[in-house]
N, C-alpha and C positions, 0 to 999 in steps of 0.2 A: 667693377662692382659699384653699385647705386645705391644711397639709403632707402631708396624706394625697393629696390632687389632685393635687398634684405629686408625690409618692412613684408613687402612679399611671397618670403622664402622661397623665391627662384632666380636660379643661375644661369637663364640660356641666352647670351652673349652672338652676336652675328660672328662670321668667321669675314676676318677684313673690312672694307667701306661698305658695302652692300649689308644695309639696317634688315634687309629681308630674309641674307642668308644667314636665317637662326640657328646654330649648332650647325656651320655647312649644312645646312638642308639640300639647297639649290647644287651643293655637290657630291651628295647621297654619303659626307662626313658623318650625319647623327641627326636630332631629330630634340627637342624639348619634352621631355616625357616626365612622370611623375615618378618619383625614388619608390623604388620598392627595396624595402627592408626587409631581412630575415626575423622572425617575430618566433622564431620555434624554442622550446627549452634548451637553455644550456647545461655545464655541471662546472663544477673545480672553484675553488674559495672567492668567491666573488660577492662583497659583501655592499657597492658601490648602486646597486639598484635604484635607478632614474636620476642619479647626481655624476655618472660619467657621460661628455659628451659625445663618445665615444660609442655607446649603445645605439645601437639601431642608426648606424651613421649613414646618410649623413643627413639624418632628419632632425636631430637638433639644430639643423641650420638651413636645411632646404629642401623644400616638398617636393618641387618639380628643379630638373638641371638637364643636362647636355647628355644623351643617350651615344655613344659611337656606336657605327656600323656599318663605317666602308671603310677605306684606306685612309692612310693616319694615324690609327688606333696605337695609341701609344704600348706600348708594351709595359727583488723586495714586495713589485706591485703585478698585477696581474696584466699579462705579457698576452699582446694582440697576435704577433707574430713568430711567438717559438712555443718551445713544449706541446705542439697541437699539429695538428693535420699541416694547418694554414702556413709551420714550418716551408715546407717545399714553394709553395704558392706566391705566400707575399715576399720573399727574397727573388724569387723568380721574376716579379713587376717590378718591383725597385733594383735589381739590376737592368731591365732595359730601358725603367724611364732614365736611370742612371749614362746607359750609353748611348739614349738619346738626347740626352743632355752636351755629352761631348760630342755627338757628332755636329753641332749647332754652334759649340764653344769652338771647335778647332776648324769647322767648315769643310770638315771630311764625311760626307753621308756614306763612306764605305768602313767607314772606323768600327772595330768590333772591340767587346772587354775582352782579354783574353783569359784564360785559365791558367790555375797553377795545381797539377798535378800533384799534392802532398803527402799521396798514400808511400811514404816510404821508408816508413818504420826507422824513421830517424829517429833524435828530439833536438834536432835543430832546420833554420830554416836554411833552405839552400838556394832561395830566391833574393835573399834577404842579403844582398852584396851591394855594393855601388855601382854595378852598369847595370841592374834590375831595379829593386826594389828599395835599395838602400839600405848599407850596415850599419852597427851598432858602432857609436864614438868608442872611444878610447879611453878618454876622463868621465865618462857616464852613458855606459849603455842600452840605457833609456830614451837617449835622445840617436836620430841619426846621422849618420857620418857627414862632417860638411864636405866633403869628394861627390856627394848623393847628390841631384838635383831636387830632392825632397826635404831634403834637410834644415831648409827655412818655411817649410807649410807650417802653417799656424793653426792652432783650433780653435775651434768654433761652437758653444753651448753646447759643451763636453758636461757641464757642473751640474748635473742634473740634480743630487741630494741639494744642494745650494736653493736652486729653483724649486724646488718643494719646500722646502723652508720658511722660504721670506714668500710663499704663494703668488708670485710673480713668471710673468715668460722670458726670455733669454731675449737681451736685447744687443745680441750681435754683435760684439764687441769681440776682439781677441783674449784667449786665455792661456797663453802659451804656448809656444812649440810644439809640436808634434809630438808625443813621446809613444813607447812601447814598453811592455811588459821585457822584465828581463830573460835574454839568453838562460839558461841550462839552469831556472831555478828547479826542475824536477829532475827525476828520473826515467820518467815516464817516457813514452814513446809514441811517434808520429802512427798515423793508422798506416795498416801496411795493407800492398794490393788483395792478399788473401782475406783481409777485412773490408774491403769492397765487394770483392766475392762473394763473400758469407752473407752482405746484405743485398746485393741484387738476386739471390736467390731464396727471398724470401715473398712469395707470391702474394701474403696479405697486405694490403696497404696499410691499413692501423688496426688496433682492436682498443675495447672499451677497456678503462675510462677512457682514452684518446687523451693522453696527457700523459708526463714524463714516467709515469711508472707502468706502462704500457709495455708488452712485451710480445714475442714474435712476431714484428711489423715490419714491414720496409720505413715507415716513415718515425719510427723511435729509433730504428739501427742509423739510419741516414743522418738523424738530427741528432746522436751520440756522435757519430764520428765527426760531421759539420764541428759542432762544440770542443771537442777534444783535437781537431785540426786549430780551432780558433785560439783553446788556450795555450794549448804548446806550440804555435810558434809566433810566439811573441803580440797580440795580439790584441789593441783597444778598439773600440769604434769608432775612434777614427783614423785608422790606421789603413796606409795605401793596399799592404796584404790581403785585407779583406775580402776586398772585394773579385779580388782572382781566386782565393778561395775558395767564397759564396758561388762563383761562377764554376769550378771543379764541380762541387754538389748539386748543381744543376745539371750538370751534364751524366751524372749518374743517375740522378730525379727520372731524366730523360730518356738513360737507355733502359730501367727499371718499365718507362713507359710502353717503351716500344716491346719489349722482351712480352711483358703479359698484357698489354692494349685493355684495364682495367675498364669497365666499365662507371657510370658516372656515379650508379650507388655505393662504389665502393669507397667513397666518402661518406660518414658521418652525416648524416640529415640533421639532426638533432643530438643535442646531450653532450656535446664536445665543450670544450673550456667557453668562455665568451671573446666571439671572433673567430673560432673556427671551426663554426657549422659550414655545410658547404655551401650554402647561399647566402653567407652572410658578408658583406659587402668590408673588404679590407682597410682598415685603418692606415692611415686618413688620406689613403688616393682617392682622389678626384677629376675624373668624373668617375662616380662610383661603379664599383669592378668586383664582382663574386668569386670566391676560390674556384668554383666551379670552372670559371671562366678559361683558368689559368689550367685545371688540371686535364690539358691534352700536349702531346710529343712536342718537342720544337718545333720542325720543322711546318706543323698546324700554323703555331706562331711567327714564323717566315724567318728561322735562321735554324744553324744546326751544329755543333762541335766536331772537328775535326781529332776525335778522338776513338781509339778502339778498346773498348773493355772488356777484358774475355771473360769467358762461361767460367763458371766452374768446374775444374778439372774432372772430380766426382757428383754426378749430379744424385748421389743418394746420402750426400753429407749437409747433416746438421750442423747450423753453425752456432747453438748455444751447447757447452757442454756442459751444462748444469744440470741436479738432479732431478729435478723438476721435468713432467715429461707433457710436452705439447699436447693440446686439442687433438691435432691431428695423427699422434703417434697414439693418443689414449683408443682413437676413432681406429685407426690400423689394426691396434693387440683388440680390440672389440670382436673388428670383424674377422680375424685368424682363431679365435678362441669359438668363436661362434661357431665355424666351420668344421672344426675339428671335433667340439661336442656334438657336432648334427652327422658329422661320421662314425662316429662313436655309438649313437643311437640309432643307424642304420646297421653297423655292424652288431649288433647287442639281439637288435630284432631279427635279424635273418640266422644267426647261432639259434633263438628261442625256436623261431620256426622248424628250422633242422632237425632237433630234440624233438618235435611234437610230429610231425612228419614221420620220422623214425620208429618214434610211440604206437601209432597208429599202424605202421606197418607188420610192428609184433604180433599188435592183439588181433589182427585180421585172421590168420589163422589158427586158433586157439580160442576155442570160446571156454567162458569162466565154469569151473567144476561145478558150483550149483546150479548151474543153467542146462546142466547136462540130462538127458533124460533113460534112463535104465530100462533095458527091456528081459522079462523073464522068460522068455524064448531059449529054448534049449537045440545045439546044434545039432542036434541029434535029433531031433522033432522038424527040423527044415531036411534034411535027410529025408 
């Protein structure tokens, strides 16, 4: 980056020594094109209008940048990336820009994140030992075991209340060891697989508002259990768990995909929190990248989970049992009530019919006494 690039507001860089291959052009990498931004209404307490740089990103800082499109293509306050659609999507990119990051650190381009399985109605972690993930000390819980090869990771611009404060950015410095939330301060309990069930067979993607109090969705059930995986078992941000975690939730994201192959309106166009309308370009990857982008199966995105997650046993079971009765159950007792009063008025008409039918067949023969006409003819004179 050049104070002229920035005087500019464009970011399109050659790929290597060759000044000409702009955005790999010359290797059908990408292409120098102008940002398009999602400019459609949002909703959810967002009170920050034209003062976060964060809006319409990443045109506070660059009109035209580096377009991908061939091989390469990398994979308190109001929240870019949870309580919203964009849940699934941007954990989805920052997990593979994440494991492309270590395939480059360790020099293994076959290196995959792996997953951790947590549906298991625990409330403790069972990854969370010293030949996995690292256990909990002995003299402080919090920190992990030194037997763990994790155990001396340091953190890194964890202090975020700090950094709002003094209105500064994190300037990279260490701030302590690793730490974790403590072991078995609840009762509560790991999601168990019948609760990954209950949300892969929920066919809608989100429903409005599209924010945390959103209900009968795949992508509020998904982003409850994600959360309730993250705070039970032991879990900051910057904790190695995480991220095999995030990467389970993906892999449901994923067979959710594949199970009902949703089409692309079944994202939120408009009116979702700010940040996750579907074309709204994800905080703050760059080179800018649309939810939309993200929401098709892995395998689209050239990798796939070595995992099997079964059906649901009954496929005519609801998985909320609250009193409250769904859309589509309101939609069902509609149309059974419907059918039944319309047999009901078929049967109602052909009884009336019967009756009058019937009616008619009496008075056929029988005409009414005043209508009768009397003859003084004596039978005795026809003689």
């Amino acid at each position: 980056m050049t104070v002229g690039s920035l005087q500019a507001k464009e970011c399109c860089p050659p790929l290597g020594a060759d000044t000409a291959d702009v955005c790999g052009s010359l290797e059908g990498r990408g292409q120098c094109a102008e940002v398009q931004a999602d400019t459609r209404p949002w909703s959810g307490p967002y009170v920050l209008r034209n003062q976060d740089d964060r809006e319409r990103w990443p045109r506070k800082f660059f009109d035209r940048t580096c377009r991908c499109t061939g091989p390469g293509r990398p994979y308190k306050a109001i929240d870019f990336s949870h309580q919203g659609p964009a849940f699934v999507t941007w954990h989805r990119y920052h997990l593979l820009w994440l494991e492309r990051d270590l395939q480059r650190l360790t020099g293994n381009e076959s290196f995959a994140l792996p997953y951790w399985n947590f549906a298991t109605g625990r409330n403790e972690c069972d990854v969370c030992t010293d030949q996995l993930l690292g256990a909990a000390r002995q003299d402080d819980p919090t920190l992990i075991s030194q037997n763990s090869r994790f155990s001396s990771w340091e953190i890194v611009c964890d202090s975020l209340d700090d950094y709002n404060r003094r209105v500064t950015l994190c300037n990279g410095t260490y701030e302590g060891l690793l730490r974790r939330n403590q072991v078995g301060r609840s009762s509560e309990k790991l999601p168990t697989l019948k609760d990954i069930q209950d949300c892969l067979s929920l066919k809608k993607f989100d429903n409005p508002p599209f924010f945390q109090n959103s209900t009968f969705s795949f992508r509020e059930s998904s982003n409850q259990i994600g959360l309730i995986g993250t705070d039970l078992s032991m879990l900051t941000p910057c904790s190695t768990v995480l991220q095999v975690l995030h990467s389970f939730t993906d892999a449901v994201f994923d067979e959710w995909m594949k199970r009902f192959n949703p089409p692309a309106d079944a994202w939120p166009q408009e009116l979702a929190p700010i940040g996750h309308n579907r074309m709204y370009n994800m905080v703050p990857f760059f080179p800018p990248v649309t939810n939309e982008e993200l929401f098709l199966t892995a395998d689209q995105l050239g990798y796939s989970y070595a995992i099997d997650l079964p059906a649901d046993e009954n496929p005519n079971h609801r998985p909320f049992s609250s009193a409250l009765i769904s859309v589509e159950e309101t939609s069902d007792w509609t149309t059974t009530l419907s059918v039944v009063m319309g047999m009901l008025v078929v049967l109602v008409g052909l009884f009336a019919l019967l009756i009058f039918l019937q009616y008619r067949r009496l008075r056929k023969g029988y005409a009414p006494l005043m209508e009768t006409q009397l003859s003084n003819k004596r039978y005795t004179e026809e003689a």
